[in-house]
C-alpha positions as CSV (number, residue, x, y, z in Angstrom):
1,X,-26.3,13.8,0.1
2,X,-23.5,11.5,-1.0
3,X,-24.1,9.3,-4.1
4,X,-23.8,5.9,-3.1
5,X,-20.5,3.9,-4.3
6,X,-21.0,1.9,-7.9
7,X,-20.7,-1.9,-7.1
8,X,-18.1,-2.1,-9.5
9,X,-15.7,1.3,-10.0
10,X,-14.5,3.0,-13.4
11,X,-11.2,3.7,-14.5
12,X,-11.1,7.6,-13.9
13,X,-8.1,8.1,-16.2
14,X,-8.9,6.2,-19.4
15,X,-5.8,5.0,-21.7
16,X,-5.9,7.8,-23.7
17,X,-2.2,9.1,-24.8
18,X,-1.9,11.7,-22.5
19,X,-2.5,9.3,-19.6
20,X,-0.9,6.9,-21.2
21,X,2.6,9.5,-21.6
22,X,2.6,9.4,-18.6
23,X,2.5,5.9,-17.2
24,X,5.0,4.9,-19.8
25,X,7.8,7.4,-17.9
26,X,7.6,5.1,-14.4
27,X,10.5,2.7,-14.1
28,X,10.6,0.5,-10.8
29,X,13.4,2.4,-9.8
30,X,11.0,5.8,-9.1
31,X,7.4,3.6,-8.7
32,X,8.8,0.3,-6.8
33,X,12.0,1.3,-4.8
34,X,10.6,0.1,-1.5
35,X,9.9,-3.1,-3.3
36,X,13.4,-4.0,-4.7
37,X,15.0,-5.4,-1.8
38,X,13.0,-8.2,-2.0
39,X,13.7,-9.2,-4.9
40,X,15.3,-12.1,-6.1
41,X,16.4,-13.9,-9.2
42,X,14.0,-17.2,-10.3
43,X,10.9,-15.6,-8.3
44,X,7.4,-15.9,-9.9
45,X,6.2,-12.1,-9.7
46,X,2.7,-11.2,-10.1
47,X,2.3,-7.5,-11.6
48,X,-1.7,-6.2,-11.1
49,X,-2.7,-2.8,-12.9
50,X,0.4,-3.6,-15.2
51,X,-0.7,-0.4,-17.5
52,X,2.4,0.3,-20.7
53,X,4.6,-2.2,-19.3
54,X,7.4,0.0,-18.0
55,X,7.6,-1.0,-14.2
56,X,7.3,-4.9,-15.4
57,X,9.7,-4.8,-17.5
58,X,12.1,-3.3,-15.0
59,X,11.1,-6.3,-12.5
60,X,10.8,-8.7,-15.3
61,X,14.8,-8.1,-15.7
62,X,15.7,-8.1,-11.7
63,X,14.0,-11.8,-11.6
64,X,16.0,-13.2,-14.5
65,X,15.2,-15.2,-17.2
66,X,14.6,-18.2,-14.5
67,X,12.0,-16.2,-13.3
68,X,8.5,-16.0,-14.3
69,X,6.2,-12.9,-14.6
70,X,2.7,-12.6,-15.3
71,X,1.6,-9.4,-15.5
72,X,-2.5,-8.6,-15.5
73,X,-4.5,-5.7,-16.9
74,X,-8.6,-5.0,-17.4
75,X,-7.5,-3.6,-20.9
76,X,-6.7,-5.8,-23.7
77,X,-5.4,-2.5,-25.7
78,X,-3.2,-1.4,-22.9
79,X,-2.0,-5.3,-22.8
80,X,-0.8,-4.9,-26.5
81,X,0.8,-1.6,-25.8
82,X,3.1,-3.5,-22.7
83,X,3.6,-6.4,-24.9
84,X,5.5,-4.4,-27.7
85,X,7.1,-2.5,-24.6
86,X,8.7,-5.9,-23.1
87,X,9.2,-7.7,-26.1
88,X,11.5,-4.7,-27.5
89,X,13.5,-4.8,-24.5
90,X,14.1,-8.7,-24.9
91,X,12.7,-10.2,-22.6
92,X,10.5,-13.5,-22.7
93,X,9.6,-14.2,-19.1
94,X,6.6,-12.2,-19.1
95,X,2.8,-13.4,-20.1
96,X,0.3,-11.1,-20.7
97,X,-3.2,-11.7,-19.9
98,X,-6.9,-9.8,-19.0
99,X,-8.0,-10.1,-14.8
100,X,-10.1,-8.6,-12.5
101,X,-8.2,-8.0,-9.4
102,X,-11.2,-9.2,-7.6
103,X,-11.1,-12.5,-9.3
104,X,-7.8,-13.6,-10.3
105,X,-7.4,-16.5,-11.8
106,X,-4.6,-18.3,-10.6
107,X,-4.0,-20.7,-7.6
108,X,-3.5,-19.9,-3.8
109,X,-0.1,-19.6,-3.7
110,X,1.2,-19.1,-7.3
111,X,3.4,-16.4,-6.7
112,X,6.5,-15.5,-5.0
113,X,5.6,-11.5,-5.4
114,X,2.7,-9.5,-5.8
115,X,2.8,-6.0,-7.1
116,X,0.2,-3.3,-7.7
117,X,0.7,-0.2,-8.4
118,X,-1.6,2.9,-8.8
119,X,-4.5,-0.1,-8.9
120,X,-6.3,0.1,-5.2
121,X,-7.5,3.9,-5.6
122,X,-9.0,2.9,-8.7
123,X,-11.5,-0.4,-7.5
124,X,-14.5,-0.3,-5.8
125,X,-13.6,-2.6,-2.4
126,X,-9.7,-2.3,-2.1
127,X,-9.9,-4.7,0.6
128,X,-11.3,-7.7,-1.3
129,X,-8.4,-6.7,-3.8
130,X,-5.8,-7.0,-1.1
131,X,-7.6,-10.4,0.2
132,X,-7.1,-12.0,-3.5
133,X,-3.8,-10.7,-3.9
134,X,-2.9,-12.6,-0.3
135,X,-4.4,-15.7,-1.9
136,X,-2.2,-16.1,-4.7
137,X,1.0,-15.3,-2.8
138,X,2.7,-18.1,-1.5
139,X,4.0,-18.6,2.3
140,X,6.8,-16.3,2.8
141,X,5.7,-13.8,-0.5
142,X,5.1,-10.5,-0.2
143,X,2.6,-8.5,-2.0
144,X,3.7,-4.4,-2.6
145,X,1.3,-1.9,-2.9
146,X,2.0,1.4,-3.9
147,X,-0.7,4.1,-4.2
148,X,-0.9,8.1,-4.8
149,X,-2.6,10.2,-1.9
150,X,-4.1,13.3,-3.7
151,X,-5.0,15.3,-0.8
152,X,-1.3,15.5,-0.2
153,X,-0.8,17.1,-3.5
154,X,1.2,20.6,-2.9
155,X,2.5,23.4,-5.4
156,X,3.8,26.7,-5.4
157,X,2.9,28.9,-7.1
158,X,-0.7,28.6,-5.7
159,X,-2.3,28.9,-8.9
160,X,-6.4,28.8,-7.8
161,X,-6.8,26.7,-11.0
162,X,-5.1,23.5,-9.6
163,X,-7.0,23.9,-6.4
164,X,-9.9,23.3,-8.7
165,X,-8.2,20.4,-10.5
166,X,-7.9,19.0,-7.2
167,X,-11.3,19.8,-6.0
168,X,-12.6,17.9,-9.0
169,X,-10.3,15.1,-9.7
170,X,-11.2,13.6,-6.0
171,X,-15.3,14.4,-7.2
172,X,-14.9,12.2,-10.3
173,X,-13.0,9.5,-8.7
174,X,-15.0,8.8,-6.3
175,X,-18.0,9.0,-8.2
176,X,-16.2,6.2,-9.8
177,X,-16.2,4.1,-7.5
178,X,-12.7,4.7,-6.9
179,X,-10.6,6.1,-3.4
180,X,-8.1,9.5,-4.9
181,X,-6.6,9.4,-1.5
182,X,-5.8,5.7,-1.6
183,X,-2.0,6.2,0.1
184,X,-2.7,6.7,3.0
185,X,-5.4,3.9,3.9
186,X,-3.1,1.2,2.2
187,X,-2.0,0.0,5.9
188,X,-5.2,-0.2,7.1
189,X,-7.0,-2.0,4.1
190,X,-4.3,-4.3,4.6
191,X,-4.6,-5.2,8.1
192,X,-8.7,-5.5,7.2
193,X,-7.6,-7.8,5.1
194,X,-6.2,-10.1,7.3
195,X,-1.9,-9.8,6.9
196,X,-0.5,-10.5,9.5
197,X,2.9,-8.3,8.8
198,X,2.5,-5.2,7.1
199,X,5.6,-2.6,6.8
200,X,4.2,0.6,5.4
201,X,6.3,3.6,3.8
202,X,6.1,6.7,2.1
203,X,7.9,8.1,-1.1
204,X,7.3,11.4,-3.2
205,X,7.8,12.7,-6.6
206,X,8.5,16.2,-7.0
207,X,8.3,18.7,-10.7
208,X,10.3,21.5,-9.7
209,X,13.1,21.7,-12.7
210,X,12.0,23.2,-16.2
211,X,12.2,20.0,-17.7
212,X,10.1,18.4,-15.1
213,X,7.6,20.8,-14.6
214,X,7.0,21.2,-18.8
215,X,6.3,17.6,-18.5
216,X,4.0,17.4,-15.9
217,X,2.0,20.5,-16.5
218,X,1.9,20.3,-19.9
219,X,0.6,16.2,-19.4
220,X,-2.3,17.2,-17.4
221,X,-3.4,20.2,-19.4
222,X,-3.9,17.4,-21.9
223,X,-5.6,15.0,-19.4
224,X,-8.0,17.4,-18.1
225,X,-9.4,18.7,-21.6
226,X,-8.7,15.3,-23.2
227,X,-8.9,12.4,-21.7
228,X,-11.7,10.5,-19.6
229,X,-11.7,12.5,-16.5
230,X,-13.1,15.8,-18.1
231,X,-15.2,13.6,-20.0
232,X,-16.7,12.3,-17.2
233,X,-16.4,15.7,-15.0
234,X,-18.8,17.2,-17.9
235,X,-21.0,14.0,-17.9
236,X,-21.7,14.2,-14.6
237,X,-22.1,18.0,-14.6
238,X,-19.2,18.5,-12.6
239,X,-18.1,21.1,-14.3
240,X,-18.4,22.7,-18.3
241,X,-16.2,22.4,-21.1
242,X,-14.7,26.2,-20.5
243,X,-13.9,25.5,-16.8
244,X,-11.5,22.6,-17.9
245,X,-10.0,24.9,-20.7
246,X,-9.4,27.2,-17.6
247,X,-7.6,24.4,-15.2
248,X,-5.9,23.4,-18.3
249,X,-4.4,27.1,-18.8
250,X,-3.7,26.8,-15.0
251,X,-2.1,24.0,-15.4
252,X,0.5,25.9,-18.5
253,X,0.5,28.8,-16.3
254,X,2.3,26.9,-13.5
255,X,4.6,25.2,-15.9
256,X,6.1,28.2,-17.2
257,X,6.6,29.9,-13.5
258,X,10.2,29.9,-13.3
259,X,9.8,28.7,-9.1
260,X,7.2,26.6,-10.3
261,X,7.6,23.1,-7.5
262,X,4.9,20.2,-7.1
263,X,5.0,17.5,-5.1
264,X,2.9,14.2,-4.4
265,X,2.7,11.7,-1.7
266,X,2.5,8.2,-2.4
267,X,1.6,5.3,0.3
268,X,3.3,2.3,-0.1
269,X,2.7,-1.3,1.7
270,X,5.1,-4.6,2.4
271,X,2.4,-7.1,3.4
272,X,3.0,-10.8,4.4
273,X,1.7,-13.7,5.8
């Protein structure tokens, strides 16, 4: 039997610094391409699920100083964190302030653009998000979405330990209330939620050079045995403290392999009107 869905879903990664490592590394170029076309200087941008900072900074800099961000987060600490990032980079068109995606606080129309990224697989009814993120964009806005797909996740070597990674990173979300495999339902929450123009794409991010793949392995041997995902898998009785140390060495194990390639799938919306 399937447990049912929480009414309100849990943030599966935490903000601890291994999750938080990696969030910082995103730029708009690699997290918001599909986005930066429609871009323009003296817009007032929206940015949901903000995280470190790094991505809104990025489109903080392609709107100008006439142009006004306001980027929202549920966690005050992770707020502070992107504050420091944006202010070291000079830039004073951003506000930061608490939201609930559900419930935003701002008026129908406020905003030019609205991004989100990484934030729908991580909420409990993705298309109520989407419907509050259409409120506050005005006519003729856009609001870009840009979620991971884990099923799509693919490596080589096949190291059985990241099959079980896998296996349990999609358990725990979802028994967060959350959707691991967000990407590739981002055009139809969309259209649920009532858009009337929705342009969906696809982009990747591969590991597959010694720098990458040190990075990347090495980050999520530290998330699985350190962070609020193995937490939670142990809560929940998922799985024990020495099967994560095992995923984690499977994780180091495909780092060092000298063919060692990942690659990820990531869903991404245009949705007007």
């Amino acid at each position: 039997m399937t447990a049912p869905k929480p009414a309100a879903a849990v943030y599966t990664h935490g903000h601890q610094e291994a999750v938080l490592r990696s969030h910082r590394s995103r730029t708009a170029a690699d997290s918001a391409g599909y986005l930066l076309p429609e871009l323009r200087p003296g817009q007032a941008l929206l940015d949901v699920g903000c995280g470190p900072g790094t991505i809104t900074a990025d489109l903080a800099e392609l709107v100008g100083p006439q142009g006004r961000v306001v980027a929202v987060d549920a966690s005050a600490e992770v707020l502070a964190r992107a504050a420091e990032h944006v202010a070291g980079r000079g830039l004073a068109n951003v506000a930061f302030e608490c939201a609930d995606v559900h419930r935003l606080p701002y008026r129908d129309g406020e905003f030019d653009v609205v991004h989100a990224h990484q934030t729908l697989q991580h909420v409990a009814d993705p298309v109520a998000a989407l419907r509050e993120l259409r409120r506050v964009t005005a006519p003729g806005g856009v609001v870009a979405v840009r979620d991971v797909d884990y099923a799509s996740m693919t490596w080589y070597p096949e190291v059985p330990e990241l099959g079980r990674w896998l296996e349990l990173y999609r358990q725990v979300a979802r028994a967060n209330g959350g959707e691991p495999d967000a990407g590739r339902r981002l055009l139809s929450w969309a259209r649920a939620a009532g858009f009337a123009e929705v342009t969906a794409s696809a982009t990747t991010w591969t590991f597959a050079t010694p720098e990458r793949r040190d990075w990347w392995g090495g980050m999520w041997a530290d998330r699985v045995t350190g962070t609020a995902f193995g937490r939670t898998a142990v809560e929940r009785g998922f799985a024990d403290r020495a099967e994560l140390e095992r995923i984690a060495a499977g994780w180091r194990e495909w780092s060092a392999a000298g063919d060692g390639w990942f690659a990820m799938l990531h869903g991404e919306i245009l949705a007007r009107g």
